[in-house]
C-alpha positions as YAML, in Angstrom:
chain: A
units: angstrom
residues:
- id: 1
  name: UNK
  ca: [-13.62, 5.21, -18.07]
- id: 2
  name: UNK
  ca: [-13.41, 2.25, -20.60]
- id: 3
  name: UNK
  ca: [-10.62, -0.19, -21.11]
- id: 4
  name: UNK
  ca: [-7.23, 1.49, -22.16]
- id: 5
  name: UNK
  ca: [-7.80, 4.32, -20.86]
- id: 6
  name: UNK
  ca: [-5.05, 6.29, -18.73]
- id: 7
  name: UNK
  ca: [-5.99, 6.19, -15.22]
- id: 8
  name: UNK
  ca: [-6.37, 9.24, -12.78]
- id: 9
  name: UNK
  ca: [-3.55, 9.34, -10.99]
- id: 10
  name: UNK
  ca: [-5.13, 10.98, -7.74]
- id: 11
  name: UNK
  ca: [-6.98, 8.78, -6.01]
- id: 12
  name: UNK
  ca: [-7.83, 10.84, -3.03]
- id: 13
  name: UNK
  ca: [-7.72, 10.40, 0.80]
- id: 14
  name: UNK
  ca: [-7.06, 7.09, 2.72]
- id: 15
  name: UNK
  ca: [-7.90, 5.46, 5.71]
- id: 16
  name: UNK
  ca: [-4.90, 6.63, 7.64]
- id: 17
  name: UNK
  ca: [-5.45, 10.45, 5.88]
- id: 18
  name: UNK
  ca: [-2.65, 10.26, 3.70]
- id: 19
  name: UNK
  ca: [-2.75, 11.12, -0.19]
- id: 20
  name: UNK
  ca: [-2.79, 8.17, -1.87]
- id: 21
  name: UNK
  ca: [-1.67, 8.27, -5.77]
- id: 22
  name: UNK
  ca: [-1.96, 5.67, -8.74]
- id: 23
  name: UNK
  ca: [1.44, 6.40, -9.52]
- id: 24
  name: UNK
  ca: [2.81, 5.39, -6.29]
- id: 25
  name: UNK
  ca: [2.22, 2.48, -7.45]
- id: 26
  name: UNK
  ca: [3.67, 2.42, -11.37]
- id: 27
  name: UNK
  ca: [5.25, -1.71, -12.30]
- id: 28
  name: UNK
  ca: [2.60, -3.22, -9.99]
- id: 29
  name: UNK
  ca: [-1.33, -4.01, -11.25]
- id: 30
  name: UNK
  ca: [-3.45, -2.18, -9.23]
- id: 31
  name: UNK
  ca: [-6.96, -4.04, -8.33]
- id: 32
  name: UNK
  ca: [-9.43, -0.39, -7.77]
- id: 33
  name: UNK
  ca: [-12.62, -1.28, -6.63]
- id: 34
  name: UNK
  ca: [-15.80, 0.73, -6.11]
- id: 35
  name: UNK
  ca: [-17.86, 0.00, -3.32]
- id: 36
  name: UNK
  ca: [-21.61, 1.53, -1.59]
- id: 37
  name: UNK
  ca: [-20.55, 1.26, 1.83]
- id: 38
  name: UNK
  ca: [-18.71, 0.39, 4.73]
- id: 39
  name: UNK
  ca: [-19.87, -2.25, 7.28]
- id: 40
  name: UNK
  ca: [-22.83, -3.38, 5.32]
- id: 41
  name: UNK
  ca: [-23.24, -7.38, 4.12]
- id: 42
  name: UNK
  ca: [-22.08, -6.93, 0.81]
- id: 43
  name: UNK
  ca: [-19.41, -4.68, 1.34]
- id: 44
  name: UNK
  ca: [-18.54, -6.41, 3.95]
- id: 45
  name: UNK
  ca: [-18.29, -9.48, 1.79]
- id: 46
  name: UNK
  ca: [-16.69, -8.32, -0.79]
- id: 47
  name: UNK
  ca: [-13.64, -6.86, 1.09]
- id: 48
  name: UNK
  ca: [-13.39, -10.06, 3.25]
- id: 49
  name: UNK
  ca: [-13.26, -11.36, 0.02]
- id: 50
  name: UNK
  ca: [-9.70, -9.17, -1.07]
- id: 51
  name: UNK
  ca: [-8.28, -10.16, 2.37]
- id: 52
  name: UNK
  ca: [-8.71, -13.64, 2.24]
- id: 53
  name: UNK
  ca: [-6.74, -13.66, -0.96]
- id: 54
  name: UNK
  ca: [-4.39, -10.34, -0.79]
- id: 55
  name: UNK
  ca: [-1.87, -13.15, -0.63]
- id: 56
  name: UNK
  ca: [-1.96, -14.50, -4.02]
- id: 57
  name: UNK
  ca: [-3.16, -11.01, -5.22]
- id: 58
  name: UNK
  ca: [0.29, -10.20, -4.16]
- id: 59
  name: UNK
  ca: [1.99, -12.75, -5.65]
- id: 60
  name: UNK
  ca: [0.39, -11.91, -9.02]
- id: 61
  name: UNK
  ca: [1.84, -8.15, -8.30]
- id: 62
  name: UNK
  ca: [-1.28, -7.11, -7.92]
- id: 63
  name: UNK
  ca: [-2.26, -4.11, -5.23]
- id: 64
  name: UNK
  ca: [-5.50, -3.53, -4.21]
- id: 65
  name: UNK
  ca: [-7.08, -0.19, -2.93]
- id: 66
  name: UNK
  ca: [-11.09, 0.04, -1.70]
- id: 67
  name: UNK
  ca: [-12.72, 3.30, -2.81]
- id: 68
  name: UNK
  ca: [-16.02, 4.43, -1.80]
- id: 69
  name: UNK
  ca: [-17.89, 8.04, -0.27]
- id: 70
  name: UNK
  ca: [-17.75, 6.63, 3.01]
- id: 71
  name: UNK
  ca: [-15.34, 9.39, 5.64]
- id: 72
  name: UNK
  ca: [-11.67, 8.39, 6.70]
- id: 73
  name: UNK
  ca: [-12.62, 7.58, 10.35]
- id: 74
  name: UNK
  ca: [-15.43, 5.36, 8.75]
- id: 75
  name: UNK
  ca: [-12.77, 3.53, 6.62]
- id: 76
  name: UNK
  ca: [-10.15, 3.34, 9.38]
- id: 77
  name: UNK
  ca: [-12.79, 1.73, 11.85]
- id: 78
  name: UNK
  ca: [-13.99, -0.88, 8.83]
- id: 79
  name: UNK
  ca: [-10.01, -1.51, 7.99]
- id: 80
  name: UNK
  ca: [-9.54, -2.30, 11.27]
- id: 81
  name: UNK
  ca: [-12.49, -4.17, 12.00]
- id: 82
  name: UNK
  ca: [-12.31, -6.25, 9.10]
- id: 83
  name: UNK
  ca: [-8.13, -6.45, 9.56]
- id: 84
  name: UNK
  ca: [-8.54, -5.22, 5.66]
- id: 85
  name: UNK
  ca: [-4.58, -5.40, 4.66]
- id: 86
  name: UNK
  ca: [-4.98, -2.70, 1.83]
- id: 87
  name: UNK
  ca: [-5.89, 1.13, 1.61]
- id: 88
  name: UNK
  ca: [-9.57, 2.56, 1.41]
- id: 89
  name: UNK
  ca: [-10.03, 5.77, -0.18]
- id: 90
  name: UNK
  ca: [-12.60, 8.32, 1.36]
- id: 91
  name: UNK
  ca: [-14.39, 9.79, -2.06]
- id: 92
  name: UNK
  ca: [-16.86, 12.12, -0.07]
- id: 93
  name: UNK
  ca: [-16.77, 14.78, -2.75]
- id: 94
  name: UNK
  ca: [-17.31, 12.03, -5.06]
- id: 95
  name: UNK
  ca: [-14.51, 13.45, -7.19]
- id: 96
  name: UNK
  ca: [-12.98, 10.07, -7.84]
- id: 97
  name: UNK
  ca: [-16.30, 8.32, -8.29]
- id: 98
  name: UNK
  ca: [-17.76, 10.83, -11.38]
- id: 99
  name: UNK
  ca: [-14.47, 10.49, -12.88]
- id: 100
  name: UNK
  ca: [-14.31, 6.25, -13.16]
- id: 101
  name: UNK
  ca: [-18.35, 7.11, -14.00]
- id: 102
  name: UNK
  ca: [-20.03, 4.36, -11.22]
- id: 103
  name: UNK
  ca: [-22.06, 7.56, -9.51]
- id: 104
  name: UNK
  ca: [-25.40, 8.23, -10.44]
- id: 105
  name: UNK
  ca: [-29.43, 7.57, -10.31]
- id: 106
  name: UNK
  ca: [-29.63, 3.94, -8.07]
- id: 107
  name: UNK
  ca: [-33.24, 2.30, -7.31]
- id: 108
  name: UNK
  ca: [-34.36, 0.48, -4.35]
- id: 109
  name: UNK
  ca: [-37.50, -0.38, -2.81]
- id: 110
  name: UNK
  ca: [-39.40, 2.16, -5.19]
- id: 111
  name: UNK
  ca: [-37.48, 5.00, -3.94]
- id: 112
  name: UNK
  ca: [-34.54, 6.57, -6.33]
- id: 113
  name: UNK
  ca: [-31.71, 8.17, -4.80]
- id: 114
  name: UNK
  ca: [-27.66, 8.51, -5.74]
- id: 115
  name: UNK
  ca: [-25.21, 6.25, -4.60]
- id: 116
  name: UNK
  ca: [-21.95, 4.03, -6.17]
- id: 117
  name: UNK
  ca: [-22.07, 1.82, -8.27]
- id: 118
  name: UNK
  ca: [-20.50, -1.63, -7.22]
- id: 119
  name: UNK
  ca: [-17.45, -1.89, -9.75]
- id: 120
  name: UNK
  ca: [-13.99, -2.88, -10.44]
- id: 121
  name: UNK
  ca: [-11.26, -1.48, -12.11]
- id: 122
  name: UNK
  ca: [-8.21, -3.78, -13.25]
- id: 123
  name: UNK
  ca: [-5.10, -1.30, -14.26]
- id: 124
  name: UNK
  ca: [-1.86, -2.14, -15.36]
- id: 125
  name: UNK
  ca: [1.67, -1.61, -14.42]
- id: 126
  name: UNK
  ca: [1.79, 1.04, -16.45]
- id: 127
  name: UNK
  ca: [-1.52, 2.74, -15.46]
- id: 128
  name: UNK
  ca: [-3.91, 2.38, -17.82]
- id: 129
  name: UNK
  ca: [-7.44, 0.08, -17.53]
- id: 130
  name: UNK
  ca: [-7.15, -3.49, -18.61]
- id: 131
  name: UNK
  ca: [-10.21, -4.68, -17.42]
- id: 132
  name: UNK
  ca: [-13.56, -3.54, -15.70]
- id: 133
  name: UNK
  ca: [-15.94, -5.85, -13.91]
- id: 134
  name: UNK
  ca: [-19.38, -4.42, -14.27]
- id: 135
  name: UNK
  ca: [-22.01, -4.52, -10.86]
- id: 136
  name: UNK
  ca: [-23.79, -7.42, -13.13]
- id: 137
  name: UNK
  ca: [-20.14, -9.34, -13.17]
- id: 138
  name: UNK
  ca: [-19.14, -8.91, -9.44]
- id: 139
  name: UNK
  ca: [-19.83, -11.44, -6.83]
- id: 140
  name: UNK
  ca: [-18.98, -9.89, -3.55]
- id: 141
  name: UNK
  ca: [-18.45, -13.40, -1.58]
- id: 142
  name: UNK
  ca: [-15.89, -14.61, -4.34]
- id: 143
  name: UNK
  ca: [-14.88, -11.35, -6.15]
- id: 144
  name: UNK
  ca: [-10.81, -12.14, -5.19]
- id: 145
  name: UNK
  ca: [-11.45, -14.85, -6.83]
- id: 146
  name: UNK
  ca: [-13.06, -13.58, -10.13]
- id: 147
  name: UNK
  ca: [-10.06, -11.16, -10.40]
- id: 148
  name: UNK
  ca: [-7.48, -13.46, -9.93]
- id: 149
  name: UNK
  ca: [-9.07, -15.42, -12.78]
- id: 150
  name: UNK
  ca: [-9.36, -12.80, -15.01]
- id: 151
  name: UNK
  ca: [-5.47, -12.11, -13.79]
- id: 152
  name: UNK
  ca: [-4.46, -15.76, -15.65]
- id: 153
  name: UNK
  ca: [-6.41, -15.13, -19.01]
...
C-alpha cells in the first residue's frame, strides 16, 4: 500500500468478534496501526500510547483501530487489560497484513522468522492512505503523539 491508495475496506475480526469494516467508518480519519503482539513492552506501549490520547484523536475526527495476528480472546483480554477504548482486529490468516504489505522475513537474535511489521496507516475520510509511518518513524511510548502531529501539518 503507498499513499493514495484506496484502502481495503474489510478489515477483519475484532476483539468483541464482530466484522469490522473501513467503511463503517467513511467522513471520519481512521488511525490503522500494525502491531507484533499483544501484551508485550512495546505493544504495550504503543497502545497505552492511543489511549492516553484517544481524546484529542477524537476531537481531530480521528478513529483508531489496532490490527495485529494475535486471536480475538487474545485481543479482548489485552483491550481489557489495557482499558484500550478502540477496536483490535484479529489478522490470524494474515489476510489483512499481506495486503497493507508489513508481513514478511523479520531478524532477531540471529534467528529469521515471519512476523508484522510495526506500522501505521493514516486514511482519510474518504478512505484512501494519506500518510504511513514506517517501523523506522514510530515511537511506541509517544506514537499518539507523532500522529496527532502529523494530523496538524
Amino acid at each position: 500500500m503507498n499513499t493514495g491508495d484506496l484502502a481495503p475496506d474489510l478489515l477483519g475480526i475484532d476483539d468483541q468478534g464482530g466484522e469490522l469494516r473501513l467503511s463503517q467508518f467513511r467522513g471520519q480519519k481512521v488511525v490503522l496501526y500494525f502491531y507484533p503482539k499483544d501484551n508485550t513492552s512495546g505493544c504495550t506501549a504503543e497502545a497505552c500510547s492511543f489511549r492516553d490520547h484517544y481524546a484529542e484523536l477524537q476531537q481531530a475526527g480521528c478513529v483508531v483501530i489496532g490490527v495485529s495476528a494475535d486471536s480475538v480472546k487474545s485481543h479482548a483480554g489485552f483491550r481489557q487489560k489495557q482499558q484500550l477504548p478502540f477496536h483490535l482486529v484479529a489478522d490470524t490468516d494474515h489476510r489483512l497484513l499481506e495486503a497493507y504489505g508489513v508481513w514478511g522475513e523479520k531478524k532477531m537474535y540471529g534467528r529469521t522468522y515471519m512476523g508484522i511489521y510495526r506500522t501505521t496507516f493514516l486514511i482519510d475520510e474518504e478512505g484512501r492512505i494519506a500518510r504511513i509511518f514506517t517501523p523506522k518513524e514510530i515511537k511506541t511510548k509517544t506514537h499518539a503523539q507523532q500522529v496527532l502531529q502529523a494530523l496538524t501539518q
